[in-house]
C-alpha positions, 0 to 999 in steps of 0.5 A: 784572590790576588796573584802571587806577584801583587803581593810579593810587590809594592810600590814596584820593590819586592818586599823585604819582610817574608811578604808580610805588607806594610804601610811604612814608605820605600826610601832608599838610604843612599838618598837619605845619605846624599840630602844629609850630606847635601842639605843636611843643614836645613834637615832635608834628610829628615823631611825625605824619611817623614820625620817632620818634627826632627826636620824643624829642630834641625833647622832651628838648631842651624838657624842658631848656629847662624845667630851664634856665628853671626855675633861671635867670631868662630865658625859655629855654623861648621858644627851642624855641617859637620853632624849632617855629613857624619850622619850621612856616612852613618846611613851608608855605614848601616845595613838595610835592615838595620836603616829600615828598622830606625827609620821605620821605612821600606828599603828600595 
């Protein structure tokens, strides 16, 4: 039998879930808070939390942005800049639990 400390922990963090274990992965949402606000144009938020699928759209959604910007005069590339620094404050809005939740992670 294990010892009471081993299953409490994993991964070096106590468990959030009443000691239940779980194989989602530990992210802090503080660092998805930061990549989202720092790379969030190129979906580096969304790599960091394994949404691989939601990573590429966002860079497709940027790389049209780019198109766009480059054949009309207005600053389109400004709208995926502006989404990515509101979805950051979103995760610093959120509760741990909450962050945990929709992200299926384990929060640190």
């Amino acid at each position: 039998m294990a010892n009471k400390t081993a299953v409490e922990t994993a991964y070096g963090t106590k468990l959030r879930f009443k000691g239940m274990r779980s194989n989602h992965p530990v992210k802090s949402r503080y660092m998805a808070a930061a990549l989202a606000m720092l790379l969030g144009i190129i979906g580096a938020n969304q790599f960091y939390l394994r949404n691989i699928f939601r990573g590429i759209l966002k860079i497709l959604f940027s790389a049209i942005f780019v198109v766009l910007n480059v054949l009309f005069d207005p600053p389109f590339i400004l709208i995926p800049i502006v989404l990515s620094v509101i979805s950051g404050f979103i995760y610093l809005l959120q509760s741990d639990e909450t962050f945990a939740k929709k992200n299926h992670v384990r929060t640190i």
